[in-house]
N, C-alpha and C positions, 0 to 999 in steps of 0.2 A: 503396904496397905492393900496395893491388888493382888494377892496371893490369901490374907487374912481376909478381905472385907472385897470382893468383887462387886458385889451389885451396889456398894456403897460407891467404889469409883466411877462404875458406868451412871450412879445418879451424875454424880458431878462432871462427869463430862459432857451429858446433855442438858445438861444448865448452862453450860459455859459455850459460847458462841463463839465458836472456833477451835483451833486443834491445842492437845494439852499434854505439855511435856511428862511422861513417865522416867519420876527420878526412886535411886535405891541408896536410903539412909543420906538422901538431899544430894545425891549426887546425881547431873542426867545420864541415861542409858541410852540415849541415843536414839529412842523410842519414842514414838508423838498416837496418840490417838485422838481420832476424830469419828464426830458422830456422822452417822449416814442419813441420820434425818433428826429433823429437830422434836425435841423433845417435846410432849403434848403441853401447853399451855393453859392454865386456870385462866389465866386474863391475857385477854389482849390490847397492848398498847395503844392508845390514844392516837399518833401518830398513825397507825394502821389502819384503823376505825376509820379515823378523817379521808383513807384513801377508799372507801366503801361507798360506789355512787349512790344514792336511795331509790328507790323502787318506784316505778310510773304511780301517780295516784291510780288508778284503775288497777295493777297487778293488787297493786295494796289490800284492796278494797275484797280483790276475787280471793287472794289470802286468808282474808279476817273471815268473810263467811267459808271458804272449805275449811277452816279450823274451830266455826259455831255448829257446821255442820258434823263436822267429827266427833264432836266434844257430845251433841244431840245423842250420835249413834251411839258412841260407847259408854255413856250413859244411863240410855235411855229406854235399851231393852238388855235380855240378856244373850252377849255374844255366842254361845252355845248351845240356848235353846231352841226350839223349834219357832221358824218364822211365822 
């Protein structure tokens, strides 16, 4: 399969958390591939999340308005016309 379908193997190696024996017609080859970084995640686990300290109420806070205020600018006028 990795000579036919390459980027199909490299999906599945970085799904797989940890290194992944490369066998020919189910025999091993003596061959291991491992990723060098993990692969980008849609979700992240619960477990993970829980290790996320939360943010001072006061960062919070100066957060939520630089992001009213952004949201105001891009908005609000138009970014490439004349100020």
């Amino acid at each position: 399969m990795l000579k036919q379908n390459p980027a199909e193997v490299i999906r599945q190696v970085l799904e797989v958390d940890g290194p992944v024996s490369v066998t020919a017609h189910g025999q091993p080859t003596g061959v291991v591939m491992v990723a060098d970084r993990p692969a980008p995640q849609r979700w992240v686990p619960t477990d993970r999340l829980k290790t996320i300290p939360p943010l001072p109420k006061e960062e919070a806070e100066r957060w939520q308005e630089e992001l009213r205020r952004s949201r105001e600018y891009e908005f609000g006028r138009d970014l490439w016309g004349d100020e």
